[in-house]
KOLVO-305912 format. One record per residue (C-alpha): residue number from 1; x, y, z. Coordinates in nm, 4 decimals. Each point is the difference from the previous one (the first is absolute). Layout:
N
   num          x          y          z
   NUM          X          Y          Z
...
// end
This chain:
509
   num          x          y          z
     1     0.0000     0.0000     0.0000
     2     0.1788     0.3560    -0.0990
     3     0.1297     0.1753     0.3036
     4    -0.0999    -0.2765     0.2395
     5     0.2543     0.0010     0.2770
     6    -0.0691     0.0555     0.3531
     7    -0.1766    -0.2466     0.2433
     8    -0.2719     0.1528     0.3167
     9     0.1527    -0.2567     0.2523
    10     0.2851    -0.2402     0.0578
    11    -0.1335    -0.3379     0.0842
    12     0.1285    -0.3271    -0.1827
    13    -0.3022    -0.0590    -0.2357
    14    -0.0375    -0.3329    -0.1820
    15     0.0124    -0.1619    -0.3648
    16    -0.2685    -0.1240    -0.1997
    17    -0.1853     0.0138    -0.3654
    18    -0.3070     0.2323    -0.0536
    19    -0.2039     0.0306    -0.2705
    20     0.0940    -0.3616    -0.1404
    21    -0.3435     0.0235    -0.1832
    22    -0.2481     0.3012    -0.0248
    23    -0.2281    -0.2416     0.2382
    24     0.2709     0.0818     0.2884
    25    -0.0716     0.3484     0.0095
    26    -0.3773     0.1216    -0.0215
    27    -0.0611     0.3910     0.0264
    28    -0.3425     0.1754     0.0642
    29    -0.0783     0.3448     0.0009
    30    -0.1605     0.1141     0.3168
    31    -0.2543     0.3137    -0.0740
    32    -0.0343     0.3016     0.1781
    33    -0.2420    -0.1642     0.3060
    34     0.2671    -0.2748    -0.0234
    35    -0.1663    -0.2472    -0.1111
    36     0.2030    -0.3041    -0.2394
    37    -0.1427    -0.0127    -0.2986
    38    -0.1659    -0.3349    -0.0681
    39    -0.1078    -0.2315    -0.3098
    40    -0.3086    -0.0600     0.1349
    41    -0.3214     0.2889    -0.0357
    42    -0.1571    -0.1803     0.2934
    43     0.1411     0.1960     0.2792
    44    -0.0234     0.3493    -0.0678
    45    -0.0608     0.2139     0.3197
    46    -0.1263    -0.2501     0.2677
    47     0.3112     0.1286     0.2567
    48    -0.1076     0.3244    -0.0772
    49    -0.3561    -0.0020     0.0348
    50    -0.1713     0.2913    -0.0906
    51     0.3724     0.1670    -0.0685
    52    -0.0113     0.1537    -0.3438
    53     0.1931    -0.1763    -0.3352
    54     0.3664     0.1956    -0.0552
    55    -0.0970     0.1712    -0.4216
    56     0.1722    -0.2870    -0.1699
    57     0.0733    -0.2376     0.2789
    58    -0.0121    -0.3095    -0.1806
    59    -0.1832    -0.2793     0.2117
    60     0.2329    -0.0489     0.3082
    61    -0.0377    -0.2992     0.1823
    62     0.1028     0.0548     0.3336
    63     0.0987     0.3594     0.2907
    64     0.3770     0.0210     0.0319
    65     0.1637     0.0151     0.4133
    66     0.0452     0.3818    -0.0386
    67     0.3700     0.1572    -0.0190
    68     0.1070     0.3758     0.0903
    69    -0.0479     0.2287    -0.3074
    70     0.2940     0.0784    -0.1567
    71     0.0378     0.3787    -0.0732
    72    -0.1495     0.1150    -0.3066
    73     0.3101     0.1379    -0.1962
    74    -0.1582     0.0604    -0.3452
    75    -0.2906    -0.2007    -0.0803
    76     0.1657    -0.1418    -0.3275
    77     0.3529    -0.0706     0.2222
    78    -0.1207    -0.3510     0.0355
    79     0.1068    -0.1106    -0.3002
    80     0.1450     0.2726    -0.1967
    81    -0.1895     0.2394    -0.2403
    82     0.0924     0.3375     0.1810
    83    -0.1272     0.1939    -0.3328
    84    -0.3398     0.0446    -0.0733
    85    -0.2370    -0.3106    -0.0910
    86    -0.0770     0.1482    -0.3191
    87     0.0455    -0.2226    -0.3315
    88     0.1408     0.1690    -0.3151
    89    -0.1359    -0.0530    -0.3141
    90     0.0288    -0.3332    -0.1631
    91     0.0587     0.0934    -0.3647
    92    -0.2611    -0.2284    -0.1112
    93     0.1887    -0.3038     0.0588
    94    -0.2744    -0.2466     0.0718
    95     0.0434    -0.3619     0.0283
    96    -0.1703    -0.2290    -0.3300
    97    -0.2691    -0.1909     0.2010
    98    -0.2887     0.2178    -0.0587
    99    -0.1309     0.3494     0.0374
   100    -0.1267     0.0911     0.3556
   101    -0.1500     0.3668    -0.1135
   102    -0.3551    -0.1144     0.1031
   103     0.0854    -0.0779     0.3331
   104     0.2179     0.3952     0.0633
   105    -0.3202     0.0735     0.2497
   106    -0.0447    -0.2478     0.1507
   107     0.1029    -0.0853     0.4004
   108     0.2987    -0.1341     0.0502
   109     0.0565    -0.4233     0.1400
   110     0.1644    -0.0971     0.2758
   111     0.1141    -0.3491     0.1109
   112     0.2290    -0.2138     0.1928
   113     0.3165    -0.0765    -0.2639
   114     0.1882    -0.3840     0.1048
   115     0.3474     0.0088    -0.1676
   116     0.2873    -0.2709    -0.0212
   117     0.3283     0.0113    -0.1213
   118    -0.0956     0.3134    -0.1602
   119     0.0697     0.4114     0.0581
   120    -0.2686     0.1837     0.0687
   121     0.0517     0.2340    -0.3360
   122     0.0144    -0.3315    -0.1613
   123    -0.2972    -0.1421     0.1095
   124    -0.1511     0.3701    -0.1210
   125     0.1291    -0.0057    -0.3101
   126    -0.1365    -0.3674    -0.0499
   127    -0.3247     0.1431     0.0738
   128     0.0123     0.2763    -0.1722
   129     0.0466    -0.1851    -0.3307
   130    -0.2429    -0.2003     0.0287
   131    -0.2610     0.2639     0.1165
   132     0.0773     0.2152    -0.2945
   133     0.1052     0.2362     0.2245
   134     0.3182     0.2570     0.1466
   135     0.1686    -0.1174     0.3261
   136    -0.0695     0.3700     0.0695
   137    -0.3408    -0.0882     0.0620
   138     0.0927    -0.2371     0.2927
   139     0.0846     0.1582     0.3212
   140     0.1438    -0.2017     0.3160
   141     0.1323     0.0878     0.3937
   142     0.3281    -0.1402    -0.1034
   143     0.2693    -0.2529    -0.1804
   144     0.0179    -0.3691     0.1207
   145     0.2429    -0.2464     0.0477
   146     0.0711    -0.1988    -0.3358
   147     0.0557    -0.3273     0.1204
   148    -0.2925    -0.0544     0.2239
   149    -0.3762    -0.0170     0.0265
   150    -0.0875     0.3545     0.0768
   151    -0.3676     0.1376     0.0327
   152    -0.0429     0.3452    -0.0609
   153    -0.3068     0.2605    -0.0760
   154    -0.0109     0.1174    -0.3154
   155    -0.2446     0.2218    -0.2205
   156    -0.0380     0.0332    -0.3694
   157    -0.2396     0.2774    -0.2297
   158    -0.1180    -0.0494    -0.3212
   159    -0.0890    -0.3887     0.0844
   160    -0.3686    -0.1884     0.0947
   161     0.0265    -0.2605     0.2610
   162    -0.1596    -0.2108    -0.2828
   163     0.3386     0.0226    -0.1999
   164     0.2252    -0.0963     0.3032
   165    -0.1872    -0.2773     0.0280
   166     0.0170    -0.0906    -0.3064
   167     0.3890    -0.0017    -0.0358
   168     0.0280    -0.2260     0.3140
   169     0.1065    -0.2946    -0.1310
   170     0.2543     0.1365    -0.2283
   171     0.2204     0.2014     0.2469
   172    -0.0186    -0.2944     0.2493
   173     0.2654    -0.1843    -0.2201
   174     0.1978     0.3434     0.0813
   175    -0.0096    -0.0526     0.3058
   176    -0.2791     0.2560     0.1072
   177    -0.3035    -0.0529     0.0893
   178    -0.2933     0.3314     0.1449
   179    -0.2285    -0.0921     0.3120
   180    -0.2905     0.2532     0.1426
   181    -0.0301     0.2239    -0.3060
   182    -0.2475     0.2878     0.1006
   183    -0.0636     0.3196    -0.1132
   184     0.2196     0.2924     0.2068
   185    -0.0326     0.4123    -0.0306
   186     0.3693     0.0802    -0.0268
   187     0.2950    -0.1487    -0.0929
   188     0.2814    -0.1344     0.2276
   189     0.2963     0.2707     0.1302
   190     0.3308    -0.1747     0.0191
   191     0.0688    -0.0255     0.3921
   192    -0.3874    -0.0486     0.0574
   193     0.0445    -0.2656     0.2751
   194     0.0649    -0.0675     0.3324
   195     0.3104    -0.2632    -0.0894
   196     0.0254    -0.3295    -0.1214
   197    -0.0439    -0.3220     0.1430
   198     0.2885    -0.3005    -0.0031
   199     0.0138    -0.3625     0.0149
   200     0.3448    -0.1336    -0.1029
   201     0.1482    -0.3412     0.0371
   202     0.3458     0.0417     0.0935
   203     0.1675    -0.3987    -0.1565
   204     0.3408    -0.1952     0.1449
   205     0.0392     0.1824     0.2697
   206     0.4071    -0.0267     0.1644
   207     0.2252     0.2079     0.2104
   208     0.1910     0.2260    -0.2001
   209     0.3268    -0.1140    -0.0852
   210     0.2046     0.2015     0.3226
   211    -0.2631    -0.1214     0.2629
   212     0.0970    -0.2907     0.1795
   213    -0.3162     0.0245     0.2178
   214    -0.1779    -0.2845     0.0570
   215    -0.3816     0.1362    -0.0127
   216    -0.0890     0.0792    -0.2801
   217    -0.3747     0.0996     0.1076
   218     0.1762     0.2116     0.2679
   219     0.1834     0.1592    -0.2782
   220    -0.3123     0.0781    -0.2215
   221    -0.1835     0.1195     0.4093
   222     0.2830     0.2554     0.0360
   223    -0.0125     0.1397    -0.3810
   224    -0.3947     0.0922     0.0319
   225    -0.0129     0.1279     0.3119
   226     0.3432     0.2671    -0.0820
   227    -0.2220     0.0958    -0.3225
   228    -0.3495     0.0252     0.1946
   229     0.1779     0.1967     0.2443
   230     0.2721     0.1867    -0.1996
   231    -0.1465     0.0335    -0.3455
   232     0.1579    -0.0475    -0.3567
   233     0.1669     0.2590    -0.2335
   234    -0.2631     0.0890    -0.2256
   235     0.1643    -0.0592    -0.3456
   236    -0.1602    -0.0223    -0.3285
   237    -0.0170    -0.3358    -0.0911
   238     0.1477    -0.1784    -0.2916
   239    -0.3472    -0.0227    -0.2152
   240     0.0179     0.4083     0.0013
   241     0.3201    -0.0427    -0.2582
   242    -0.0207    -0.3084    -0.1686
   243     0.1740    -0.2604     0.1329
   244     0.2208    -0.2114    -0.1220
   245    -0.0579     0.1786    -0.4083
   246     0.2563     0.0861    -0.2044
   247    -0.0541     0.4013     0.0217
   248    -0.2420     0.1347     0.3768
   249    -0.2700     0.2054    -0.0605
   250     0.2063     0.2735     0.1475
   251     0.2412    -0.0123    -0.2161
   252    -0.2461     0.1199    -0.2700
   253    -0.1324     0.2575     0.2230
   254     0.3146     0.1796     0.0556
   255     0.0356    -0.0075    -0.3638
   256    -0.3613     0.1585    -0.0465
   257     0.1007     0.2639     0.3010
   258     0.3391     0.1352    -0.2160
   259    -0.2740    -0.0199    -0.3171
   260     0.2232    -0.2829    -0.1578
   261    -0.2985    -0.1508    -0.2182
   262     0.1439    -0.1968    -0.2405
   263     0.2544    -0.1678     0.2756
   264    -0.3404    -0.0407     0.2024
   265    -0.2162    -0.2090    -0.2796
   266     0.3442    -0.2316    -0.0477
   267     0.0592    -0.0550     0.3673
   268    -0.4317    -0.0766     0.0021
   269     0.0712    -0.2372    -0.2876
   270     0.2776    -0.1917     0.1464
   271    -0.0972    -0.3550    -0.0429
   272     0.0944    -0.3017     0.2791
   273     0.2337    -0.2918    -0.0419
   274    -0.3141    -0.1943    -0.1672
   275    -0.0974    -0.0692    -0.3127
   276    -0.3963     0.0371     0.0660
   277    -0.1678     0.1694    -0.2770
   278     0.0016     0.3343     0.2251
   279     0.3423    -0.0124     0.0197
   280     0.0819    -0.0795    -0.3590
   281    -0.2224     0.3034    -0.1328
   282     0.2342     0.2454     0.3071
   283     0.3399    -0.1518    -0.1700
   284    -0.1467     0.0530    -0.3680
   285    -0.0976     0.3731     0.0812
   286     0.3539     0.0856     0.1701
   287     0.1563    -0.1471    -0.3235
   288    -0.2016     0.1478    -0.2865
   289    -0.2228     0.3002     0.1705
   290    -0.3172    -0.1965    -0.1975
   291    -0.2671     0.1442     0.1557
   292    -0.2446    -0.1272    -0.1775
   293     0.1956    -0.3239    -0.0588
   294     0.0343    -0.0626     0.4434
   295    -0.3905     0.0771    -0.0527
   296    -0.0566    -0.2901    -0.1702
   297     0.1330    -0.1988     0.1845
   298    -0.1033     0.0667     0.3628
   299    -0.2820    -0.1918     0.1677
   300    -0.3310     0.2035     0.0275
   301     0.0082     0.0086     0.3486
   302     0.3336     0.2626     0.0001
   303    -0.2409     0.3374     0.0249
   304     0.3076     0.1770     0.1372
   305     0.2489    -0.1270    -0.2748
   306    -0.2331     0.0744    -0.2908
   307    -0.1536     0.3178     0.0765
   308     0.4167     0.1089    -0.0032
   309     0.0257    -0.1733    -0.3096
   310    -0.2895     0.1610    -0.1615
   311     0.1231     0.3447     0.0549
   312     0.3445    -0.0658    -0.1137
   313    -0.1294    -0.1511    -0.3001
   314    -0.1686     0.2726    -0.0262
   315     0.2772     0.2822     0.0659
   316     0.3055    -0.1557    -0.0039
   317     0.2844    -0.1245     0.2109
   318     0.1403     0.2899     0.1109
   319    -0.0074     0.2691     0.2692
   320    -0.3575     0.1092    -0.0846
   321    -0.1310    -0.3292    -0.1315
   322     0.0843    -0.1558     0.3795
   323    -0.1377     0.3273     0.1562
   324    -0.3390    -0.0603    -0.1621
   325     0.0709    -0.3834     0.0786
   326     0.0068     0.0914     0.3486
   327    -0.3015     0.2129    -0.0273
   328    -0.2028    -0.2798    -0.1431
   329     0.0215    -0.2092     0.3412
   330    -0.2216     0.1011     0.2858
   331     0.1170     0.2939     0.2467
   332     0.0038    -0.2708     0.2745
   333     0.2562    -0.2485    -0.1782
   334     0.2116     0.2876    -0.1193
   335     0.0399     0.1057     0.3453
   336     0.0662    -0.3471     0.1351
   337     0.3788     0.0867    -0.1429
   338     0.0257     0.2992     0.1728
   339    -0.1149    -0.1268     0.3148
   340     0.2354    -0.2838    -0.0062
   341     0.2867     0.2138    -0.0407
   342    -0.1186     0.1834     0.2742
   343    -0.0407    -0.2774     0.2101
   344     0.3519    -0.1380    -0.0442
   345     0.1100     0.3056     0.0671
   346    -0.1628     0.0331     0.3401
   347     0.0960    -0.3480     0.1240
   348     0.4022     0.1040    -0.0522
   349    -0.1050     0.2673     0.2030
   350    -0.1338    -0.2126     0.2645
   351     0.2802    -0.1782    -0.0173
   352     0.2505     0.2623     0.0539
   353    -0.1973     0.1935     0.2964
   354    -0.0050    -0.3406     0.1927
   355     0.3926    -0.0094    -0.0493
   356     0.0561     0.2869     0.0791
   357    -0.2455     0.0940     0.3081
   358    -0.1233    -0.2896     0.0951
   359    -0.2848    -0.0547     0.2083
   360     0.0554     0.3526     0.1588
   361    -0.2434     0.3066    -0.1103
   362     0.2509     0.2782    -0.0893
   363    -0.0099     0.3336    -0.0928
   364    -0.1193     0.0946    -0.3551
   365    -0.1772    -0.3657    -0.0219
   366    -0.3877     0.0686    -0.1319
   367    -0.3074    -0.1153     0.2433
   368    -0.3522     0.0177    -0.0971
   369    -0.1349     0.2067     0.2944
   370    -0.3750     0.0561     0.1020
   371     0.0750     0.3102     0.2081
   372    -0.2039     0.2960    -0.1332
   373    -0.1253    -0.1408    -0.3085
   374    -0.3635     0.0812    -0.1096
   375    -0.1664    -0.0936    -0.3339
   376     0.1459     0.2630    -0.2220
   377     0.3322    -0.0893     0.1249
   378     0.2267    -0.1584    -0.3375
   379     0.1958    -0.3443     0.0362
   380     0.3527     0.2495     0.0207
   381    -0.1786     0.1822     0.2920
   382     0.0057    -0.3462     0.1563
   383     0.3500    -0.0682    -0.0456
   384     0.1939     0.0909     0.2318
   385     0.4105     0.1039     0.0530
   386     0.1402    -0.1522     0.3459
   387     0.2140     0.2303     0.2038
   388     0.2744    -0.0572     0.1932
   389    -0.1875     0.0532     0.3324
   390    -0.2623    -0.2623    -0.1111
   391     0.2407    -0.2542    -0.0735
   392     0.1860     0.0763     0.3184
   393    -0.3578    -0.0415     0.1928
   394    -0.0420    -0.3032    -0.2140
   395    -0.3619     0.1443    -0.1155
   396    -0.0847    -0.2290    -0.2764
   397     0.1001    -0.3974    -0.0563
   398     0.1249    -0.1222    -0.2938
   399    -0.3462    -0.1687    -0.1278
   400    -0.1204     0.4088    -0.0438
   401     0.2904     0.0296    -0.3151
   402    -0.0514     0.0749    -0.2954
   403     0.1845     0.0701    -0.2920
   404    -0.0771     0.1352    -0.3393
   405    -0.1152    -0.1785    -0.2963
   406     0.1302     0.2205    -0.2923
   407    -0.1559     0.2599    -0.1498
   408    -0.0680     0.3750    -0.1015
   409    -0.1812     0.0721     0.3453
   410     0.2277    -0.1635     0.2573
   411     0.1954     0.1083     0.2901
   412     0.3231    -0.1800     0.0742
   413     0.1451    -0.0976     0.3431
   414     0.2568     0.2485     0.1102
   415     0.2553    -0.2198     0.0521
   416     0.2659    -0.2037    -0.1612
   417    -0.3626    -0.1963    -0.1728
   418    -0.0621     0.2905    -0.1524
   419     0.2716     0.0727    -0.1147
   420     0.0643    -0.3438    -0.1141
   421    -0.3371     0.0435    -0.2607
   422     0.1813     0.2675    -0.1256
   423     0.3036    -0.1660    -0.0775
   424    -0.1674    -0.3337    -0.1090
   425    -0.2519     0.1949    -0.2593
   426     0.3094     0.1534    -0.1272
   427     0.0931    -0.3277    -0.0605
   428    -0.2624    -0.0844    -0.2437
   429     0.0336     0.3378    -0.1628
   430    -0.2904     0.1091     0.1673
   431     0.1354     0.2948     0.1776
   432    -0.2170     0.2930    -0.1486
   433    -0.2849    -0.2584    -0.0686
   434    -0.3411     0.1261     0.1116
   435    -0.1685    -0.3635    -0.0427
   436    -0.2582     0.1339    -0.2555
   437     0.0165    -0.1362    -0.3423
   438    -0.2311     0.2459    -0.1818
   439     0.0418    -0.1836    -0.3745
   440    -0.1211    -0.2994     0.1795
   441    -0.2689     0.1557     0.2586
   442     0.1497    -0.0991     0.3140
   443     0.0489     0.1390     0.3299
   444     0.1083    -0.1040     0.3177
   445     0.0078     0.2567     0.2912
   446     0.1303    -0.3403     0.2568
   447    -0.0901    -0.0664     0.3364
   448     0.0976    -0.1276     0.2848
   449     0.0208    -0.4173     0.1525
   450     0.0817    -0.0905     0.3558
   451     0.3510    -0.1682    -0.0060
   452    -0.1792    -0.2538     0.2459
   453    -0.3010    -0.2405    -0.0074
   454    -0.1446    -0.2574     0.2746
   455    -0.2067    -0.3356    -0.0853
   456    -0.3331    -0.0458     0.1297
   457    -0.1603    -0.2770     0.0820
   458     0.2746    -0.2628    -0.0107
   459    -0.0770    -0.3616     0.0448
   460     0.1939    -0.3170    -0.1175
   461     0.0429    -0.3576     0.0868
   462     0.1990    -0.2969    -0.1494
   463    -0.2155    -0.2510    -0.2536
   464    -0.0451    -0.3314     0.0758
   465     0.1097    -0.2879    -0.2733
   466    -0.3786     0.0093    -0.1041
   467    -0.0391     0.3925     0.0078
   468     0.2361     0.0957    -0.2596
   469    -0.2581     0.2574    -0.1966
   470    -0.1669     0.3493     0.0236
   471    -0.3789    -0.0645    -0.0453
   472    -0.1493     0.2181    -0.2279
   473    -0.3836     0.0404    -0.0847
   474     0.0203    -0.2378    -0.3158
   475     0.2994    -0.1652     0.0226
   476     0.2941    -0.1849     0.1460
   477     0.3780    -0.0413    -0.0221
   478     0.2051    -0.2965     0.1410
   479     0.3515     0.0832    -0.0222
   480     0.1857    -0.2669     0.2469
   481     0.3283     0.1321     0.2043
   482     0.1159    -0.0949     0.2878
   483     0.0016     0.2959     0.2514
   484    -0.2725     0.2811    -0.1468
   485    -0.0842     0.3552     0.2236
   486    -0.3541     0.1335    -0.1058
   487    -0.0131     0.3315     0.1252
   488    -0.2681     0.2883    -0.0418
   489    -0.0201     0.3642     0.0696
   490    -0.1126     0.3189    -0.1246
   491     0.1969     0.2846    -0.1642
   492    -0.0634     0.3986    -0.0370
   493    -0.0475     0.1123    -0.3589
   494     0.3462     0.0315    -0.2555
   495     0.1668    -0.2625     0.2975
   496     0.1471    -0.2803    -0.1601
   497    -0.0163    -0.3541     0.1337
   498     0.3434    -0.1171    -0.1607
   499     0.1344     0.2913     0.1473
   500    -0.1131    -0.1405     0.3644
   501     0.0749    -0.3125    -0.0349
   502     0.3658     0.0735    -0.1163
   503     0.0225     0.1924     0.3480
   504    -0.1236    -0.3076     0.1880
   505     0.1743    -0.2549    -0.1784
   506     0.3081     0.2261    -0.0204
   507     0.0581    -0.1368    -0.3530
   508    -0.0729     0.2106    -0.3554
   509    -0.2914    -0.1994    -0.1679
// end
């Protein structure tokens, strides 16, 4: 994971394999009344009673144990969009399947998306195709974990519950399938939850290789209890940039920041080390610039890769040609670079204020305060500047840090952190860069994520020979090993469970 460095707390941690299949690690999104969202449309608001439906809450199926609020930073912080939620135009880049004008009035569907083994802008553009429609017109509270079964709420315009049905049978060979599809008022905001939900199987559990301790289950005791009590370092995980491709999605966003467009569309067409027909079309573009050639020969299903291609059929390969490319691509996936960028750059931030302060609160570190704030008050009024005397009185604990996520609109630290951004934008020849990329419509002001997260609602316990599986609603798993940890707990919004478990396990996953 870029930047990825420092560890919360210094016990021994253990060894073992997660995510051996996407069975072993089983995400729901947990609404605003946290509530898990469920398969089932039987059980809808019985906890609540009479307690009114959340607009878009998509049929939970049972109350979460409540957790403290976390401080509202920036009510797109959670997972990233700091500009506004706007789309830019689409250039009339629609996918083949069918014109949707008729349905332009009508009230947008919601429903409960199941994923596996599949992003969640994959899954989209899957849908998309075969709805005949933009992945523009889908809107979501956040990205999922690839390899997994994730359930997440999701809302689409332009589409009759009629025609979702309809298309069930052919995205369930994708690996998708849509439960409790109901009309909603509004689409989804990106952040619009109260967390997620996890159930993991951690496989082959062992001591890591330096321990010569004999209990291992005392070993695995110690490492949740340091983490429920301490925390974790509240990275970005490894499914923000890609992981494990040839070129991270913030590599094309810095590239899209200095307004590098044709470098962008090559690093975006980068093929794998496979020879899958998705790959073949990436390594026949980089070789010939065929637009309309790499059209040809891409699946349907690649909305992203084809609405590109269209354009710079259509205006060429060059530094306006990729400019409109980009354009063609909804505002939300064109930002996706930016943010990732962004995000790297914050977690080598995190890294280097834990190395060089510590656990300590210090003078010129950021804190979110409450003191005097009122409604008119602006996220910067919020922020505030510790002074020496404060960090001599020890006023404010290291879970109250914050630090910046970049942007035109951001304070720094005044410390060494701050001057570190500085030095490290420099870096990327970003020095004079006032993150707005007007030829491409984007802005990001930035915003501000606590440099430290706690898990709620931890539980775990070792499976039996016979009790190797997560049960889900329709389904079952047997994957045999011979020492298995299921464990299950809930996670604030933009927290990352990989990022967790690598400070429990004290091992990068």
């Amino acid at each position: 994971m870029p930047g990825v460095l420092s560890m919360r707390s210094n016990h021994i941690g253990f060894q073992g394999s997660v995510k051996t299949s996407a069975s072993d690690f089983i995400v729901r999104e947990i609404d605003t009344l946290g509530r898990l969202l469920s398969e089932s449309t039987a059980e809808t608001l019985r906890a609540f009673g009479d307690t009114p439906a959340a607009p878009n809450s998509c049929c939970p199926q049972s109350p979460r144990r409540p957790w403290p609020e976390p401080p509202e930073l920036h009510r797109e912080e959670v997972l990233g969009p700091f500009d506004s939620p706007r789309h830019a135009p689409e250039d009339g880049l629609l996918p083949t399947k069918g014109s949707t004008e008729h349905m332009a009035g009508a009230a947008p569907e919601g429903f409960t998306l199941r994923k596996e083994n599949l992003e969640t802008l994959e899954a989209i553009s899957y849908l998309s195709s075969e709805l005949g429609v933009l992945p523009s017109d889908f809107s979501y509270t956040g990205i999922k974990d690839k390899k997994a079964i994730t359930y997440q709420a999701m809302v689409v315009k332009k589409v009759t519950p009629e025609r979702l049905k309809e298309i069930g049978s052919t995205i369930e060979k994708k690996g998708i399938k849509m439960y409790n599809i109901h009309s909603v008022c509004q689409h989804l905001r990106l952040g619009q939850l109260k967390g997620n939900h996890f159930d993991i199987i951690v496989r082959d559990l062992k001591h890591q290789s330096n321990d010569s301790s004999a209990d291992l289950k005392e070993r695995i005791s110690e490492a949740f209890e340091n983490v429920k009590t301490k925390g974790f370092v509240n990275y970005y995980g490894p499914q923000r940039f890609g992981h494990g491709q040839n070129v991270q999605t913030d590599q094309i966003g810095l590239a899209l920041l200095n307004e590098e467009m044709v470098k962008a569309i090559k690093l975006f067409f980068t093929p794998e080390d496979t020879d899958d027909p998705v790959n073949q079309a990436k390594r026949y573009f980089l070789q010939s610039d065929d637009a309309k050639g790499t059209l040809a020969m891409l699946p349907e299903f690649k909305v992203r890769e084809k609405m590109l291609l269209r354009a710079l059929n259509r205006y060429g390969v060059n530094h306006e040609g990729c400019t409109r490319g980009w354009l063609s691509i909804p505002h939300s996936m064109r930002i996706f670079y930016i943010h990732a960028y962004c995000s790297k750059i914050w977690n080598e931030a995190t890294s280097f204020r834990f190395m060089t302060y510590g656990s300590k609160v210090v003078e010129g570190d950021l804190v979110l305060s409450e003191e005097n704030v009122d409604e008119n008050s602006s996220l910067n009024d919020r922020v505030h500047v510790v002074t020496a005397p404060e960090e001599s009185a020890n006023k404010y604990a290291i879970h109250q840090v914050v630090l910046p996520m970049v942007g035109h609109s951001i304070k720094y630290p005044n410390n060494k952190v701050g001057q570190w951004y500085h030095e490290r934008l420099a870096k990327d020849g970003l020095q004079t860069c006032r993150f707005r990329v007007s030829a491409l419509q984007l802005n990001t002001p930035g915003c501000y994520r606590h440099i430290l997260k706690y898990i709620h609602n931890l539980s775990y316990h070792f499976l039996e020979d016979n009790e190797k599986e997560i049960k889900t609603e329709e389904d079952s798993h047997v994957n045999e090993s011979k020492a298995s940890l299921l464990l299950s707990f809930d996670l604030d919004p933009s927290c990352y469970a990989t990022v967790c478990l690598r400070e429990i396990m004290k091992c990068d996953l």
